[in-house]
Each structure stands twice: as structure tokens, then as C-alpha cells.
LONU-459717 format. One line per field, with one value per residue (C-alpha): x, y, z; residue in three letters; residue number from 1. Coordinates in pm, whole numbers, plus 32768, in hexadecimal, padded with zeros to 4 digits. Layout:
// residues N
c1 = X ...;
c2 = Y ...;
c3 = Z ...;
code = ALA ...;
pos = NUM ...;
END
This chain:
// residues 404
c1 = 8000 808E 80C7 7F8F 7E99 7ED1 7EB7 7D64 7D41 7D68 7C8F 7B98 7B79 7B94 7AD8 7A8A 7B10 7BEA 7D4E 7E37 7DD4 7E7D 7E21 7E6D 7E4B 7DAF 7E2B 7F8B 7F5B 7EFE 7FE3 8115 8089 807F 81C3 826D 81CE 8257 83F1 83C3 83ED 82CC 8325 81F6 8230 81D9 813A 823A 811F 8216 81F0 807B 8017 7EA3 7DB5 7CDF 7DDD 7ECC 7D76 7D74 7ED1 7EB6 7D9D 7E47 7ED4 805A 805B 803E 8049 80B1 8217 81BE 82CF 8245 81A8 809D 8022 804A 7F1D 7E6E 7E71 7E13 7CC6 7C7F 7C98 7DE1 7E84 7F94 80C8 8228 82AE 83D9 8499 8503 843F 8476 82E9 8278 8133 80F3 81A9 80CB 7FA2 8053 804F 7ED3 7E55 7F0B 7E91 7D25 7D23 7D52 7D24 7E50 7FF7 80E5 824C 8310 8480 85C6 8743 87C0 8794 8721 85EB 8599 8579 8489 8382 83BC 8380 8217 81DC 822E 814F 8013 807B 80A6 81DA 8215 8290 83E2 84C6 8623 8672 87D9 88E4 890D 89E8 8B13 8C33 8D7D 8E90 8E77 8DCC 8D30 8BC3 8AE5 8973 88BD 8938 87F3 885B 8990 8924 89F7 8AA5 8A3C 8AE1 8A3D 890A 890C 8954 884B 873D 87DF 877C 860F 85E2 864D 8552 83C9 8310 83C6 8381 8485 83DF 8460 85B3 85B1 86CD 8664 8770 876C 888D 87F6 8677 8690 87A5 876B 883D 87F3 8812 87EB 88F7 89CD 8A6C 8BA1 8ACA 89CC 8AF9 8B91 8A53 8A1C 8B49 8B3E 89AF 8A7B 8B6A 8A6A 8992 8AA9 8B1E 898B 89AC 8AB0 8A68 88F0 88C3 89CF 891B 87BC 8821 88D3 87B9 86C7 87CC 879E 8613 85EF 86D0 85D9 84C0 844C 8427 8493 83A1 83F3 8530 84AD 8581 8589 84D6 8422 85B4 8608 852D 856F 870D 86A7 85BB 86F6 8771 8728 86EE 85C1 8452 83AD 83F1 8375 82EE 8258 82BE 82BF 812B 8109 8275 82FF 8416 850E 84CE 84D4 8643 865F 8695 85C3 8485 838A 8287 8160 8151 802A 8024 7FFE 7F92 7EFE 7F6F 7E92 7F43 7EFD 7FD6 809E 819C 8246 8238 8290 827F 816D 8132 8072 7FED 80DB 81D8 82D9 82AA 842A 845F 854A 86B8 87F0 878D 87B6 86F8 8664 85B7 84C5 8367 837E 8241 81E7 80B2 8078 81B0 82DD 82CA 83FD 844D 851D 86A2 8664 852A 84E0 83E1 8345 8280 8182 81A8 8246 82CE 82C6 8373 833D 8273 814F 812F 808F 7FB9 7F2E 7E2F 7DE5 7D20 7DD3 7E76 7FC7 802F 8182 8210 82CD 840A 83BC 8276 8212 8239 813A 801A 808C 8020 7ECC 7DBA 7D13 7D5E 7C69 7C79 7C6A 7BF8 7C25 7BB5 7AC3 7AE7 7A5B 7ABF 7B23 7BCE 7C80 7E03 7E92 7EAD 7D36 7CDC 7D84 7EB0 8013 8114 8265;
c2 = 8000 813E 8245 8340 81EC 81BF 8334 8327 81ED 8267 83AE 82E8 821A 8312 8417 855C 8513 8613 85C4 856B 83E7 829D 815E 8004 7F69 7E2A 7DA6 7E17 7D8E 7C34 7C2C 7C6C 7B6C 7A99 7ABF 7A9E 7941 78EF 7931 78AA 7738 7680 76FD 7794 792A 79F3 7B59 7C57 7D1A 7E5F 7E80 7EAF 7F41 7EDC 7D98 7DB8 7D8A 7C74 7BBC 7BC9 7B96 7A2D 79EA 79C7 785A 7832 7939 78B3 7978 7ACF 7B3F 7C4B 7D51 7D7D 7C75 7D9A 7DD1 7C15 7C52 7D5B 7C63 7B22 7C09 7C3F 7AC3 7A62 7944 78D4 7A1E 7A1E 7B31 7BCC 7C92 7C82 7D16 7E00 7E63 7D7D 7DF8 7D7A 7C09 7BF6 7C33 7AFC 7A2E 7A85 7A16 78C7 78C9 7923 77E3 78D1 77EF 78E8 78A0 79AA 7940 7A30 7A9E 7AAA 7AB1 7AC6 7A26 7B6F 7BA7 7A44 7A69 7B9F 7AAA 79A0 7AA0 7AD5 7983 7937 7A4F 798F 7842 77C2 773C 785C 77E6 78AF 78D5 7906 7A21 79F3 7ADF 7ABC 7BD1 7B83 7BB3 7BC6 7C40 7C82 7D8A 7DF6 7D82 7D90 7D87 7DEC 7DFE 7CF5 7BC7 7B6D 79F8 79A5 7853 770F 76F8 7846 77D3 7681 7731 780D 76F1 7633 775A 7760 760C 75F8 76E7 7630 777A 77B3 76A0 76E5 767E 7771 7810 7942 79DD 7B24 7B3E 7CE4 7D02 7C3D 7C66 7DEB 7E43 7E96 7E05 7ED2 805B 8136 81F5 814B 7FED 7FEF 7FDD 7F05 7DDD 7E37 7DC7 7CB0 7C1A 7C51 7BA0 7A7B 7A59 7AB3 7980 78A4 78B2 78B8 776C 76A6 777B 776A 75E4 75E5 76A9 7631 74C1 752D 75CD 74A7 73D6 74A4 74B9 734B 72AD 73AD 72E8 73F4 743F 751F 7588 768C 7767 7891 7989 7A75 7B6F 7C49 7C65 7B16 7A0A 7967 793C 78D6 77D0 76FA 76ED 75A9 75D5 76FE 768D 77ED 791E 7A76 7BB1 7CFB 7E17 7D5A 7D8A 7EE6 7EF2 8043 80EA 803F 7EF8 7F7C 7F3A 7DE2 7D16 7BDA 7C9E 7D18 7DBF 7E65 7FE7 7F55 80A0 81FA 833A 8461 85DF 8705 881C 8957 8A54 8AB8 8BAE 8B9C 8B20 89D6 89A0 891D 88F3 87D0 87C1 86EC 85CD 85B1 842E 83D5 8281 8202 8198 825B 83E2 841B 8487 830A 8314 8412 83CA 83D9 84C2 83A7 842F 84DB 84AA 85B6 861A 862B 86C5 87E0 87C1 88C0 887A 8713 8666 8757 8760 8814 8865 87CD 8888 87CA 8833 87B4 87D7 8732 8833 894D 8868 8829 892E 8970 8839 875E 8613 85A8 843C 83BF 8254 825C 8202 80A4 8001 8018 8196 81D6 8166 8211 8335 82DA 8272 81C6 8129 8129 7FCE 800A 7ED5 7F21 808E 80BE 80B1 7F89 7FAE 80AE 800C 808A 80A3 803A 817B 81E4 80C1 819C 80B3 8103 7FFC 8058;
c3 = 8000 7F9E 808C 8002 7FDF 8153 81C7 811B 81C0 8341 82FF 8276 8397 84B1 83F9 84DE 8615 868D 86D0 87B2 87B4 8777 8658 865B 84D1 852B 83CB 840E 8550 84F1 83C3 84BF 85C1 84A0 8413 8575 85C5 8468 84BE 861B 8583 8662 8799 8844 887A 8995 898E 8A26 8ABC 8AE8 897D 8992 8AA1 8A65 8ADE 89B7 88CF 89A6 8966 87EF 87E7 88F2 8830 86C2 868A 8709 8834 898A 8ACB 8B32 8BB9 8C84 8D13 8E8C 8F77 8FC0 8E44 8E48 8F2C 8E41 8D34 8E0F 8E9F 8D13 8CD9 8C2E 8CEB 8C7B 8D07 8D1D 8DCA 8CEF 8DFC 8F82 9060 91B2 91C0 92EB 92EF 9179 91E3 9314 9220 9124 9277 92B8 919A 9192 9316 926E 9165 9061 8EF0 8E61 8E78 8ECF 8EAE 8F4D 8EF1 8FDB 8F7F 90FF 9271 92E1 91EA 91F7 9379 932C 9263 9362 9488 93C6 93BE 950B 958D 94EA 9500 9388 929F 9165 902F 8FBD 8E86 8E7F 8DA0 8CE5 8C51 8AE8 8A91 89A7 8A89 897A 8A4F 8BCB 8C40 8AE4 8AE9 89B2 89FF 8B26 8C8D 8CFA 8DE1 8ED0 8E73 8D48 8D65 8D8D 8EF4 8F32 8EBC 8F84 90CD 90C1 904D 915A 9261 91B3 91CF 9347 939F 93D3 9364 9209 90FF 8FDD 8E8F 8D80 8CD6 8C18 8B39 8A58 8932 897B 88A1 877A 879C 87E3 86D5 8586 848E 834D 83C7 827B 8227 833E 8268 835F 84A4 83F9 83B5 84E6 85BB 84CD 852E 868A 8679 85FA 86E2 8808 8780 875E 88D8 8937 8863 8947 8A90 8AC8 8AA3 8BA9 8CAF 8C47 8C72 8DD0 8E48 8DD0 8E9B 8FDD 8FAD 8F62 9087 9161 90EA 8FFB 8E7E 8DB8 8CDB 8BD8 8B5A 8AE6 89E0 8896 8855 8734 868B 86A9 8684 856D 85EF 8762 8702 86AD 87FF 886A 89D1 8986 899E 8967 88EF 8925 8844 889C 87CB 8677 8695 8663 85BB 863F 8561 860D 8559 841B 8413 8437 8307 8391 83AD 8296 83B1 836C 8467 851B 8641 85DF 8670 85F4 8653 85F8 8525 8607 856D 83FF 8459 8327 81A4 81A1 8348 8419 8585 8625 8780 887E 87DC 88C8 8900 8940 892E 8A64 8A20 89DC 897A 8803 86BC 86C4 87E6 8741 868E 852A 8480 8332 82AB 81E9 8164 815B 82B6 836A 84DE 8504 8585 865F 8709 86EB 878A 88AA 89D3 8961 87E5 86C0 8591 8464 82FB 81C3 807A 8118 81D7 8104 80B0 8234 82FE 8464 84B5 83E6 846E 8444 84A8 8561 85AE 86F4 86F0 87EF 8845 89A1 8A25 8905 8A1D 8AF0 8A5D 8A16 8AD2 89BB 8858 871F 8695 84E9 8403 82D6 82BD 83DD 8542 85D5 8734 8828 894F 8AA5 8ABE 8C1B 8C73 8BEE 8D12 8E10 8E1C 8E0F 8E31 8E3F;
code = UNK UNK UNK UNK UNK UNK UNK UNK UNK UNK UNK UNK UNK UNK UNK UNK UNK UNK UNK UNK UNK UNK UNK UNK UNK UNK UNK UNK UNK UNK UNK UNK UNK UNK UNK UNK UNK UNK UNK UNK UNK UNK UNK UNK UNK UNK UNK UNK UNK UNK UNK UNK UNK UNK UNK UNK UNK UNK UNK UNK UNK UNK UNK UNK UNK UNK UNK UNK UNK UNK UNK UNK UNK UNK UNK UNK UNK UNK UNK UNK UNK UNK UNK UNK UNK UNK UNK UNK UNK UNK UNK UNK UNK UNK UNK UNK UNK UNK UNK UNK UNK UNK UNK UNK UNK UNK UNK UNK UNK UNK UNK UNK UNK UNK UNK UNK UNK UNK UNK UNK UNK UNK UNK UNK UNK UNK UNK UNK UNK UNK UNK UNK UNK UNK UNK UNK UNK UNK UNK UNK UNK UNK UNK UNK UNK UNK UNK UNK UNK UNK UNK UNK UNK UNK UNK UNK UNK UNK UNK UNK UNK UNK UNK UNK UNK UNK UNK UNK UNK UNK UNK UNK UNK UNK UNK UNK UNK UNK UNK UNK UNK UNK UNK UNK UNK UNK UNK UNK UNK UNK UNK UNK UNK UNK UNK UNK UNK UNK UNK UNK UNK UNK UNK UNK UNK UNK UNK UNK UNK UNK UNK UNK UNK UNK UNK UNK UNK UNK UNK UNK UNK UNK UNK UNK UNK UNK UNK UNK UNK UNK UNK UNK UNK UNK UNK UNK UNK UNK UNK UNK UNK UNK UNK UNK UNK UNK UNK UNK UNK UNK UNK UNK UNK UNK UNK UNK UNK UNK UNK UNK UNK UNK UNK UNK UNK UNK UNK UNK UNK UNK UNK UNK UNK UNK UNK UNK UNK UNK UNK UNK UNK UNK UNK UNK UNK UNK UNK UNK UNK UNK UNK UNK UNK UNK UNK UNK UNK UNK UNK UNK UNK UNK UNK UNK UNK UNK UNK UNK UNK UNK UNK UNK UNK UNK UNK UNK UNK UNK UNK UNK UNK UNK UNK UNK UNK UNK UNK UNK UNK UNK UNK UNK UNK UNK UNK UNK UNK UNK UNK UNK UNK UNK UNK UNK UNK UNK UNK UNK UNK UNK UNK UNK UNK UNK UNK UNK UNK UNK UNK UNK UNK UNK UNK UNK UNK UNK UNK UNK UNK UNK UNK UNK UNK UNK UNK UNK UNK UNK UNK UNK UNK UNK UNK UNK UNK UNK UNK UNK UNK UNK UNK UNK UNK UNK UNK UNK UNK UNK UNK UNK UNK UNK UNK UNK;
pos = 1 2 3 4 5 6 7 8 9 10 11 12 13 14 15 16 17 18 19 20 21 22 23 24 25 26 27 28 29 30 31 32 33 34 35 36 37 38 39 40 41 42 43 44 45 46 47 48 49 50 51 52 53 54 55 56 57 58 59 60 61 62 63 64 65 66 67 68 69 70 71 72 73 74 75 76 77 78 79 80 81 82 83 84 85 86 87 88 89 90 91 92 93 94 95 96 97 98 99 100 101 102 103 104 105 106 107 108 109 110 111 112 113 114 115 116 117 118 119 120 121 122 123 124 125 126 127 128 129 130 131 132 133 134 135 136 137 138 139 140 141 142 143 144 145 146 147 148 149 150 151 152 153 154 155 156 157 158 159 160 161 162 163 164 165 166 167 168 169 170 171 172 173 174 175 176 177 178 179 180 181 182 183 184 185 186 187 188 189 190 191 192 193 194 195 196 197 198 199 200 201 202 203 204 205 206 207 208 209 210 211 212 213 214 215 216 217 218 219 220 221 222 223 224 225 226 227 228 229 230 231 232 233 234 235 236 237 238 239 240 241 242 243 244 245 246 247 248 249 250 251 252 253 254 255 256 257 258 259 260 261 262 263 264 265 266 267 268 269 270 271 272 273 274 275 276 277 278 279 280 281 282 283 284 285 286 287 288 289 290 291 292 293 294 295 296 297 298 299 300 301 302 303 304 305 306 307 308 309 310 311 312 313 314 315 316 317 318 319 320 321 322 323 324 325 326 327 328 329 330 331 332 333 334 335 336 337 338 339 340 341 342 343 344 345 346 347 348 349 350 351 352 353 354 355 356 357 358 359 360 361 362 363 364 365 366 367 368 369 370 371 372 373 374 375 376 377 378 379 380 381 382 383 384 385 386 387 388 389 390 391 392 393 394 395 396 397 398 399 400 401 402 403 404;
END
């Protein structure tokens, strides 16, 4: 579709409704689900619920064949989503919040139908789950979240700074410790790939970087090759010799599925952004995505020929500061922001030749730069089939939540 067929497209659909909002293309959508159960070679993928921000959709997603089962990124929104039904929750990250792992420990307490796995890399935020489930009186089931960074040299680290756990003796202590304590029941691994899933490989205008990260994605799934069996089979060891069972290794995500899904020792993988396919993941070579979230900006002011102003647009996306952490304005077409200005708080200048052709009242329509601070933004999303809206559905934060 060109890039005029699906301006006329999205204005069709939302027709007078006055700007600042945000869309999710439930064709793009489903197309990108689609396309990501495809590279993820039979293994069953898990929602990355940080992506999407939203229970409506998370349903539609768990609901397409091939998904299975959230990974949510606090033990407190792992509740949100077991009140609203979905059962099946692996907590992505440690947590310090006691009151949220108290509320985990109530619901198991409360023969809640739902699981929530919850994550720990150390004694000390293990003991802060199994304080919880002391308190109550139950067993919580925990995952042991693993460092996958390549490490070339020593003390050069290329990935994310995520988990102390990153050998197999490392690993086998701290399932040992787990499996010692009676209210922690240790029944999952996880590794996220950071370094290979987050990292475009195919930067325009960039070819050096590009086969610079290319090779060091190859060499970062070459080591995962040899090291994670190791520590997966030492921490089935530990688990099994406690009596218990391992039950799942968890890893990839949006950037990397089709490469992780050779490593023998994973039985899941994991996607989020690769849904509404932010601008990020326009620069990986493995992925034909379809921009699946959008929002919509009113113009409010023309100070100049050729210049525009829209209402708001300063929707950073987190990571390291720079130019590609802004939203990108894509339709119409031949908008650009300014060097000087950027993205702002509360106004956007915009130049290009689409410009003179805009008035006050007119829309103008951005991609953010990553998937799941777009939410947070917006209280709800239009869902567009086709071009009409057929749904008009709360945000996390349009149900008063905030989960951070």
C-alpha cells in the first residue's frame, strides 16, 4: 500500500474525531502476529505485554493460533492481567514491590485458576517472594532469569547489564538455594538475547555499523549456542534431584526469533514490539512488518511556508538519548522534524512540502520510535479494520493503572 492509499485509508476510518488519539491496524496487527509465529520455528511464543500496554489487545493477540501466555514486566500488573482473565504469566523482571508479591501470594492463597511465575537472579530477591509466601502460607513458582550478554574480552560487555546469573555453576547454586527453600517451587529459565533481538542489523545510511552488529549477533548466538544448554541442563539437574521439574526455558524476542529458535535447550520464545512494529524494527533485515500503532497530532499552527506545528509529540522512547529515540511524523508523507526543536512537550514543528498543503485542524500521523511508551500516553486505542473503526478500547493507563 502506498503511502497516500493508506493516509486516505486512516482518515477514512477515524473520520472527524479531533486529534490527539492513538490506532491500532488490526490487519497490520494480525499480519505481524502472523509473520512472527511463522520465524519462531514451532516453538510456542509469549506476548511481551510491555509492548502493549493494553488487555483488549493481549486478548486478540493470545487468541491468534501460536501465542501462548503473557510475560508481564511487574508481579503487580501479573495481577491486572490475571483479574482480566489471562492465566497463563511469567513475570519478566525482579521485583522489590512487596506489596504487589504479597498480592501474587493471595491469590495463589485464594485458589486463583491463573499462574504467575515470578523472576529472581539473587538470594536476596528470591528471599523477598519467599517472605510473601511465607506470610500467607503457600509455595510460589519462580524463574531464574540469566545473563546473555556477549562477553569478548574482560570487562567489555555487549548487551544489557540484566542478571548476575551467567554460568552454569552460577546458575546451579542459585537453583540449588531455590530449591532448598519449601515456599519457592523453581519451574522456569529465561534468557532475552537484548543484544540480538533489540539491534537492528540493516541501519540506512550506516553499512559499517550494520556489518559490525551483524557480526557481533553471530558471535553472541554462537556462545548462547554452547553456554545456555550448559546452564539449562545444570539447573534441570539441581531442580530434578529436588524432586522438581523444570518446565520451560523461555528466550528471543521480536529481533530474534527466527536465530534463537535453534538453540536447543529453548522451549518458548517471546515477542512484544514486533505487533505494532515501531520504527525501530524497521532496520532489521529478518523482518518485513507491517506499522500496526499510530497516532494522530492535530496541526494547530503554520508559522511559516513550508512549516507546520502540531499539538504535543514529544513521546521519547527510553534508551540512550539521541535523534532515534524520537517519533517519526509518516503521513502524509514529506514531513520531517526540525533539528532544532524536535519532538516537544507541548508542540511539534514539522517541515516539509506536505506541509502547505495541511490546515489548522488537519492531522498528521507519527510511529514512535519503540512500542510500549506509546500507551502510556493514551488512555485509549481505536481498533481500525480495514478502514473503519471497529473498536475503541482502554489503554492501561485509561483503566487508572500505571505499572512501572
Amino acid at each position: 500500500m502506498t503511502a497516500e492509499a493508506a493516509y486516505r485509508r486512516l482518515e477514512t476510518a477515524v473520520g472527524d474525531r479531533d486529534a490527539p488519539f492513538a490506532v491500532v491496524d488490526l490487519d497490520a496487527l494480525h499480519a505481524n502476529a502472523t509473520a512472527l509465529v511463522a520465524q519462531a520455528g514451532g516453538l510456542p511464543v509469549r506476548v511481551a505485554s510491555k509492548s502493549v500496554r493494553c488487555v483488549e489487545v493481549l486478548r486478540r493477540v493470545l487468541a491468534m493460533p501460536g501465542w501462548q501466555g503473557v510475560l508481564a514486566f511487574t508481579p503487580a500488573e501479573a495481577c491486572h492481567l490475571a483479574a482480566a482473565g489471562i492465566d497463563d504469566l511469567l513475570v519478566a523482571y525482579p521485583s522489590a514491590d512487596r506489596g504487589a508479591l504479597l498480592a501474587v501470594a493471595r491469590r495463589v492463597a485464594d485458589g486463583r485458576p491463573e499462574r504467575i511465575v515470578l523472576m529472581v537472579d539473587s538470594v536476596e530477591g528470591a528471599a523477598l517472594v519467599a517472605a510473601a509466601a511465607r506470610e500467607v502460607g503457600v509455595r510460589l513458582p519462580v524463574a531464574i532469569d540469566v545473563d546473555t550478554a556477549l562477553r569478548p574480552v574482560r570487562r567489555v560487555t555487549v548487551g544489557v547489564l540484566r542478571s548476575p546469573v551467567r554460568t552454569p555453576g552460577q546458575a546451579a547454586a542459585l537453583a540449588r538455594s531455590l530449591s532448598a527453600d519449601p515456599h519457592l517451587d523453581l519451574v522456569a529459565l529465561m534468557a532475552y538475547d537484548a543484544q540480538v533481538a533489540g539491534v537492528g542489523d540493516n541501519v540506512p545510511g550506516r553499512p559499517a555499523r550494520s556489518r559490525a552488529v551483524r557480526v557481533m549477533q553471530a558471535a553472541s548466538l554462537r556462545e548462547l549456542a554452547g553456554r545456555l544448554p550448559e546452564v539449562v541442563a545444570a539447573v534441570r539437574a539441581e531442580v530434578e534431584g529436588a524432586g522438581g521439574s523444570l518446565e520451560l526455558v523461555n528466550a528471543g524476542g521480536t529481533g530474534s526469533l527466527d536465530r534463537i529458535a535453534a538453540n536447543t535447550a529453548v522451549t518458548e520464545l517471546s515477542a512484544g514490539s514486533g505487533l505494532f512494529a515501531p520504527t525501530l524494527f524497521d532496520t532489521y533485515r529478518s523482518l518485513a512488518l507491517r506499522p500496526a500503532a499510530l497516532f494522530a497530532l492535530p496541526v494547530v499552527r503554520r508559522p511559516a511556508p513550508g512549516v507546520v506545528t502540531v499539538l504535543g509529540g514529544g513521546y521519547v522512547a527510553s534508551g540512550p538519548a539521541g535523534r532515534d529515540r524520537l517519533p517519526s511524523p509518516v503521513l502524509p508523507a514529506g514531513l520531517r522534524l526540525t533539528g532544532t526543536e524536535g519532538a516537544g512537550e507541548v508542540q511539534t514543528p514539522l517541515r516539509g512540502a506536505a506541509a502547505d498543503r495541511l490546515r489548522i485542524g488537519d492531522r498528521v500521523w507519527f510511529r514512535h520510535t519503540k512500542a510500549g511508551e506509546l500507551c502510556e500516553r493514551f488512555d485509549r486505542l481505536l481498533l481500525v479494520e480495514g478502514d473503519a473503526v471497529v473498536d475503541e478500547v482502554p489503554t492501561y493507563r485509561g483503566e487508572g493503572r500505571a505499572f512501572a
